[in-house]
N, C-alpha and C positions, 0 to 999 in steps of 0.2 A: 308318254306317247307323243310320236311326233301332232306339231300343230303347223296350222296353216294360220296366214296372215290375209286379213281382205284382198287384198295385191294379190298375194300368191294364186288365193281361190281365183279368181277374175281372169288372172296369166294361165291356168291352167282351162278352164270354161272356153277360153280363147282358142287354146290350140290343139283341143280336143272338138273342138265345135265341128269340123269339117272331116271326121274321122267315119270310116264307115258304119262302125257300131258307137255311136255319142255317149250313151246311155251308158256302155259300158266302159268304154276308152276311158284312161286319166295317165300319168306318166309314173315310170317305174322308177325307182331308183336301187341301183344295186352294187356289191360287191365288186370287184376285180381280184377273182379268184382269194388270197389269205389274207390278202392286203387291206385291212378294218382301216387304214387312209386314207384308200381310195375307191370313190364312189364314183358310179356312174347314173345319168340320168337320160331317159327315152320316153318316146312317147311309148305307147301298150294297149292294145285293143281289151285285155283282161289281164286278170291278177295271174300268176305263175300257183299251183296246187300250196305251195310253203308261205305266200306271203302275207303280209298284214297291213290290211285295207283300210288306208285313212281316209275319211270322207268329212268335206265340209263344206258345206252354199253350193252343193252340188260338183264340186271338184274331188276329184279321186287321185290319190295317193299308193302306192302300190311299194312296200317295202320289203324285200328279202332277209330272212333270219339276220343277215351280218348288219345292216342297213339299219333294221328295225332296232337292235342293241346298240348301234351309235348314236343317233338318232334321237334315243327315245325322249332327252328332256332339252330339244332343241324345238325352234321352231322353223317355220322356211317361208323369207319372204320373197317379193318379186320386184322388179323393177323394169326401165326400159334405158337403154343406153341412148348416145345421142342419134345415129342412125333407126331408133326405134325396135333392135333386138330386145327380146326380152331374154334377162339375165336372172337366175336363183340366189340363191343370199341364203345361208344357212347360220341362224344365232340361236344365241341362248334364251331360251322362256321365262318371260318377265311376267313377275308372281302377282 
């Protein structure tokens, strides 16, 4: 299963903070149609009926079947560029 990094949680707690449902909101990450390459990532007021709901230090995760199967033994962290975007990072899970 995917995992989160303190960064990641924190980035994510950030930019769902101001979302009209907080509690519920965390960011999707999904498919582009066949393409197990390529992922997309959104904010998301809730999970979609198929997905699998990662949660950690109160950050939510929301991963669709293709997502969830790429995914699963990676981790995702966060960072901030030099203008202060925050940027995702998708590695491998250190044992």
């Amino acid at each position: 299963m995917l995992t989160l990094t303190a960064n990641a949680a924190q980035a994510i707690r950030d930019l769902t903070a101001s979302a009209p449902e907080p509690s519920q909101s965390g960011i999707r990450i999904a498919s582009q149609g066949e393409d197990t390459g390529s992922l997309t990532l959104s904010l998301a007021s809730r999970p979609e009926p198929a997905d699998e709901v990662v949660e950690a230090e109160g950050a939510r995760v929301y991963l669709d079947p293709v997502a969830a199967t790429v995914l699963d033994d990676k981790s995702l962290d966060a960072g901030a560029d030099d203008q202060g975007a925050v940027s995702f990072l998708v590695t491998d899970q250190t044992v």
